[in-house]
Every structure is written in structure tokens, then in C-alpha cells.
Backbone as CSV, one residue per row, in Angstrom:
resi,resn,N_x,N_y,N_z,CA_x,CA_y,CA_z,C_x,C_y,C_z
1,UNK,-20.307,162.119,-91.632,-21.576,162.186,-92.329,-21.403,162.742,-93.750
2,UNK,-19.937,163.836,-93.691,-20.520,164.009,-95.338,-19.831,163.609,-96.007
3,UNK,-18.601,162.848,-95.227,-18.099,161.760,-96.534,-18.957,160.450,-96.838
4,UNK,-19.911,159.988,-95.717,-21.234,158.968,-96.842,-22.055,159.646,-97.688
5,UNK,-22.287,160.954,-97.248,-22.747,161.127,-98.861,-22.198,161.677,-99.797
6,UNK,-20.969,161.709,-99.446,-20.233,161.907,-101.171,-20.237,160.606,-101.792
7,UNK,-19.552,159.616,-101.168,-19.581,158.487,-101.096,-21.089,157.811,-101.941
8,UNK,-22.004,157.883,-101.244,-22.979,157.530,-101.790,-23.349,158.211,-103.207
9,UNK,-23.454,159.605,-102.802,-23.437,160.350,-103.856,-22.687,159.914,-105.444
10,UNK,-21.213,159.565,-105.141,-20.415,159.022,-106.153,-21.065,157.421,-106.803
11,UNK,-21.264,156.551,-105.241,-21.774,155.411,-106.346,-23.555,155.456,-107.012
12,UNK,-24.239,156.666,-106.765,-25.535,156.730,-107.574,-25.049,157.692,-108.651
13,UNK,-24.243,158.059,-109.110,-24.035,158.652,-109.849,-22.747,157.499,-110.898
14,UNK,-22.101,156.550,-110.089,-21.532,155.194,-111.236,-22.558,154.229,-111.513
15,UNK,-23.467,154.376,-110.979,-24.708,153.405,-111.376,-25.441,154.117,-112.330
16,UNK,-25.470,155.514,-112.436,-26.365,155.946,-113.742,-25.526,155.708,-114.767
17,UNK,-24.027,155.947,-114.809,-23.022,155.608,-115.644,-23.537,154.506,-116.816
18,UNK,-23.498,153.533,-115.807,-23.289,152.177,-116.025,-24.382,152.212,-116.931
19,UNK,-25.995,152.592,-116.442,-26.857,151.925,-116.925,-27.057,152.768,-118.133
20,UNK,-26.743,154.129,-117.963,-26.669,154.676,-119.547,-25.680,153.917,-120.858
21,UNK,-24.799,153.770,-120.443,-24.050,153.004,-121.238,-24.341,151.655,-121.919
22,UNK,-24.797,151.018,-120.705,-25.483,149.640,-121.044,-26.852,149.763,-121.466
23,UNK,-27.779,150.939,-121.523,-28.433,151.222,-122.877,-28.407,151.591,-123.978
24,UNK,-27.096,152.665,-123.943,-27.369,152.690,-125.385,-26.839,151.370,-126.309
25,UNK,-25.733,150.953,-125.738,-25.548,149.438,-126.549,-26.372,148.849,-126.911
26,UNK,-27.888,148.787,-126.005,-29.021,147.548,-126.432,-29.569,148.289,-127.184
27,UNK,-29.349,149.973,-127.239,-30.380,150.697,-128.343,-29.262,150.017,-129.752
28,UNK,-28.216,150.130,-130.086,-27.726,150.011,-131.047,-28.212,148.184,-131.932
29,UNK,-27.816,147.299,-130.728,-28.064,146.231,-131.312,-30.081,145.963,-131.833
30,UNK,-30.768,146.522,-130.910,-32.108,146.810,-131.341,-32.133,147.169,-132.876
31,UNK,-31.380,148.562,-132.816,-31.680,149.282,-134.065,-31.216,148.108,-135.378
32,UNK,-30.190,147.404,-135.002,-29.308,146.361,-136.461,-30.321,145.525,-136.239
33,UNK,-31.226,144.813,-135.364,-32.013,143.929,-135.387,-33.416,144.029,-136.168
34,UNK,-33.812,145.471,-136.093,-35.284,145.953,-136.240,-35.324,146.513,-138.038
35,UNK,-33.576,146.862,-138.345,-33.390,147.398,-139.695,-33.728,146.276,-140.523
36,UNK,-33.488,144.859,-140.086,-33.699,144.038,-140.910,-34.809,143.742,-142.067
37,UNK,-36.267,144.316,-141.321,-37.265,143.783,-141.989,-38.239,145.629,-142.441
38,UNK,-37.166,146.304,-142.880,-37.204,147.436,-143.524,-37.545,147.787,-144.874
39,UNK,-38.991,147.598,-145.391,-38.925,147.479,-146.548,-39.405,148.677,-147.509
40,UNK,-40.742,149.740,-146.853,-40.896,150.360,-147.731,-39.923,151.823,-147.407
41,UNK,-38.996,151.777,-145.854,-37.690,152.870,-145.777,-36.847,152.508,-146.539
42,UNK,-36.415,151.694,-147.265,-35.188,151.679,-148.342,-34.261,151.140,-147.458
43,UNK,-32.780,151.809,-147.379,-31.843,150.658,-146.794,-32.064,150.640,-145.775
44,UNK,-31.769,149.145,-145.284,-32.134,148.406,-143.913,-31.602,149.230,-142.548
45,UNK,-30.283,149.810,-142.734,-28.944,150.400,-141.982,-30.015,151.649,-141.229
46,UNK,-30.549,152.277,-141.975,-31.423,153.815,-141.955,-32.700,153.244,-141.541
47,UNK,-33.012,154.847,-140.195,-34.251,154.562,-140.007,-35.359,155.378,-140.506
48,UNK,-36.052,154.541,-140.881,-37.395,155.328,-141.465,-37.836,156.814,-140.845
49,UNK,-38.802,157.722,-141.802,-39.342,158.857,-140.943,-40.980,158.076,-140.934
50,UNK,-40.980,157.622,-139.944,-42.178,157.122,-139.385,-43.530,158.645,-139.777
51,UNK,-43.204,159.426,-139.221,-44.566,160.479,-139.378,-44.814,160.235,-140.748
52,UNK,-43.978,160.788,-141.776,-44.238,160.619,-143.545,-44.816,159.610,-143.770
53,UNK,-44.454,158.064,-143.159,-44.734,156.713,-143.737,-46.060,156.790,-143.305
54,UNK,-46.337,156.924,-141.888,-47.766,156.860,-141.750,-48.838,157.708,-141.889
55,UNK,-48.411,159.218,-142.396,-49.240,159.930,-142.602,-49.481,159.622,-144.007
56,UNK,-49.151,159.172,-145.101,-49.243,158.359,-146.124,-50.247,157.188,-146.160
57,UNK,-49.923,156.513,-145.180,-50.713,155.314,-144.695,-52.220,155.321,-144.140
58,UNK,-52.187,156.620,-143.843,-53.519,156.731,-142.893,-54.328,157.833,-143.672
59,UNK,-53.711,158.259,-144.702,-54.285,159.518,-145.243,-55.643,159.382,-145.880
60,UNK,-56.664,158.147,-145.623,-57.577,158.234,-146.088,-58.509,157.683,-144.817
61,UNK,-57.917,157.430,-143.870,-58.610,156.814,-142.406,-60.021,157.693,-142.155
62,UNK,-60.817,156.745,-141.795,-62.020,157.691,-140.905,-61.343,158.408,-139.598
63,UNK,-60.446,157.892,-139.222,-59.836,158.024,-137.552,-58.452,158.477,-138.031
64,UNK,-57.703,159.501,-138.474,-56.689,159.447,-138.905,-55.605,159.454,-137.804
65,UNK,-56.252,160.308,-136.206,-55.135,160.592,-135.723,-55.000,159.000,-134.649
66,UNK,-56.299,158.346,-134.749,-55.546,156.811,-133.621,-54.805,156.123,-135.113
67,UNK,-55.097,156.405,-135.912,-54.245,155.681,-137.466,-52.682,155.819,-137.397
68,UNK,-52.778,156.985,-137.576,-51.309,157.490,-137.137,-50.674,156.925,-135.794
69,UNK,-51.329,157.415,-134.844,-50.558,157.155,-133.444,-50.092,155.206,-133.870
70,UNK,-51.159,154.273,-133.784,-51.224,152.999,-134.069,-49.845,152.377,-135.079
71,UNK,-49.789,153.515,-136.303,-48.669,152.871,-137.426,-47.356,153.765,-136.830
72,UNK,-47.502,154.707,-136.254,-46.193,154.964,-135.310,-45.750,153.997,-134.372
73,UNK,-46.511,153.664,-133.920,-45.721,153.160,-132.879,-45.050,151.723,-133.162
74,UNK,-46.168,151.300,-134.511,-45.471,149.582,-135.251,-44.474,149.769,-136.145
75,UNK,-44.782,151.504,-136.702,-43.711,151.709,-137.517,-42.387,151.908,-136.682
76,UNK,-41.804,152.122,-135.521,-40.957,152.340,-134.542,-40.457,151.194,-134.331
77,UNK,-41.634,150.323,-133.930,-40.366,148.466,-133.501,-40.254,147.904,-134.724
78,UNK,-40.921,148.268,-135.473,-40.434,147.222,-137.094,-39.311,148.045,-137.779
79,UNK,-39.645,149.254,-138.005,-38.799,150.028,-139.183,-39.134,150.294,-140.774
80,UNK,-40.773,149.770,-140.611,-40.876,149.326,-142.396,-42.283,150.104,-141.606
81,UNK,-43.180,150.436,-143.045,-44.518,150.653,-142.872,-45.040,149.683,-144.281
82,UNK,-45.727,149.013,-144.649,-46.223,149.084,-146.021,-47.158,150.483,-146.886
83,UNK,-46.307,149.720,-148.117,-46.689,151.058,-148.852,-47.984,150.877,-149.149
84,UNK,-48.664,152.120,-149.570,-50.585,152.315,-150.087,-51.230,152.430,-148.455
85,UNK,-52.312,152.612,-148.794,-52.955,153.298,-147.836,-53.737,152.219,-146.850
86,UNK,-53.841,150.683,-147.702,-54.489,149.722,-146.978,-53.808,148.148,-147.558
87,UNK,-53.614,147.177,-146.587,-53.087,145.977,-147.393,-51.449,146.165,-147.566
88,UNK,-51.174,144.923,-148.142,-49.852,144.995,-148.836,-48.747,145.053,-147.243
89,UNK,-48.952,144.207,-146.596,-48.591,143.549,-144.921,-47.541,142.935,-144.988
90,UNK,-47.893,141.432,-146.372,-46.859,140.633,-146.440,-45.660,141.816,-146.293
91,UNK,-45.378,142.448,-147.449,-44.258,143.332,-147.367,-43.526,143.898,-146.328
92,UNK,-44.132,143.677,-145.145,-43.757,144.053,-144.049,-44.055,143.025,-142.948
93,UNK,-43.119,141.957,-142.601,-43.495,140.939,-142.173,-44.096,141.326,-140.330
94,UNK,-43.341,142.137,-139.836,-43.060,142.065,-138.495,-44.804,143.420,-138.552
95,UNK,-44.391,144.201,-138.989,-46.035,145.288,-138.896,-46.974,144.529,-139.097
96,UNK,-46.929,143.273,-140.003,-47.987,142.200,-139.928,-48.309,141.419,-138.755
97,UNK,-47.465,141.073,-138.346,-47.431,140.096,-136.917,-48.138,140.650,-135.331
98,UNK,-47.739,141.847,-135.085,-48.322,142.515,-134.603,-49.896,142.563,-134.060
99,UNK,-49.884,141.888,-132.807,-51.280,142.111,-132.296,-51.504,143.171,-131.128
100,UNK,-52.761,143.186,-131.098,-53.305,144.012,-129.610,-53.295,143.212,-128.138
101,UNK,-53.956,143.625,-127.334,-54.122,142.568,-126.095,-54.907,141.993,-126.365
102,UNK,-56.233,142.223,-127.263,-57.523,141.794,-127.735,-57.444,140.733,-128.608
103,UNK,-55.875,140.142,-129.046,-54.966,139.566,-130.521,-56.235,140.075,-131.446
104,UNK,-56.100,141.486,-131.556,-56.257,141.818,-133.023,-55.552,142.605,-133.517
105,UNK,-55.049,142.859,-134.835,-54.177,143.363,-135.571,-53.665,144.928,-134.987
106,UNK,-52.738,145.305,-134.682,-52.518,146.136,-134.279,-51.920,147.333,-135.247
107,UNK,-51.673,146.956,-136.008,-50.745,147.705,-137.416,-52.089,148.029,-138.243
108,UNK,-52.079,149.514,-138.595,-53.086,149.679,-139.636,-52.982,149.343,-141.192
């Protein structure tokens, strides 16, 4: 009995192995994928400080803190925020694209 659960023990513990490993790889290729369309963080390679970009962004919102939460979280899968406080999307192709479940704009 307690060599199955070492046993067991050992292969749930090569299966967390595995799957840590084989995430962070997909975090890396994510990150080279998402740097691409990086425009108002500067180089593509680097990731933005999302809080700065969108507290910038939202700093004139009636709703500042769903403003924020909203351009965090688009600022996170894109990597870019557009700059100014409203507009100016093109510049950021993928924060543009971005819908809700409702398909309405999800990026402030």
C-alpha cells in the first residue's frame, strides 16, 4: 500500500512537472505573439505597465474604476493601450477588435 502511493504520489507530482513546463512555453510564445501589435508601450519585445496606460486612459471616465478594470484586462491580451483619453483605436489594432458577449466594444 505505501509503495502505490509513492508511486502515485511520484506520477502526480511528473504530471505537474510536465504541465508547468508546457505552460510556461505557451506563456512565452503568447507574450512574442501579443508584443506584436504594441504601440503606445514602445518596443514590441517589452511589456507594457498596463495600470499607468490605463489610468491615463480612463482619467477622465464617469466610471473610472470599471474603465480601468475593462482597459486592463484588453490592455493584457493586446499589449498596446491607445494613447489620449478617448479614440485613436486604429493605433491599436487588436484593443480595437475586441468585443463583449453583447458584441459591443469592449476596450475603452
Amino acid at each position: 500500500m505505501a509503495l502505490f502511493k509513492t508511486l502515485l504520489a511520484s506520477f502526480l507530482l511528473f504530471l505537474l512537472v510536465v504541465d508547468l513546463v508546457d505552460a510556461g512555453t505557451g506563456l512565452e510564445e503568447e507574450e512574442h505573439t501579443l508584443g506584436s501589435n504594441n504601440i503606445a508601450g514602445g518596443d514590441s519585445s517589452q511589456k507594457i505597465d498596463c495600470g499607468a496606460a490605463c489610468a491615463g486612459r480612463c482619467r477622465l471616465s464617469s466610471r473610472p474604476n470599471l474603465c480601468k478594470r475593462a482597459c486592463g484586462s484588453c490592455c493584457a491580451r493586446c499589449n498596446c493601450v491607445p494613447p489620449g483619453t478617448y479614440g485613436n483605436k486604429e493605433q491599436c489594432p487588436c484593443y480595437a477588435k475586441m468585443t463583449t458577449r453583447g458584441n459591443k466594444p469592449k476596450c475603452p
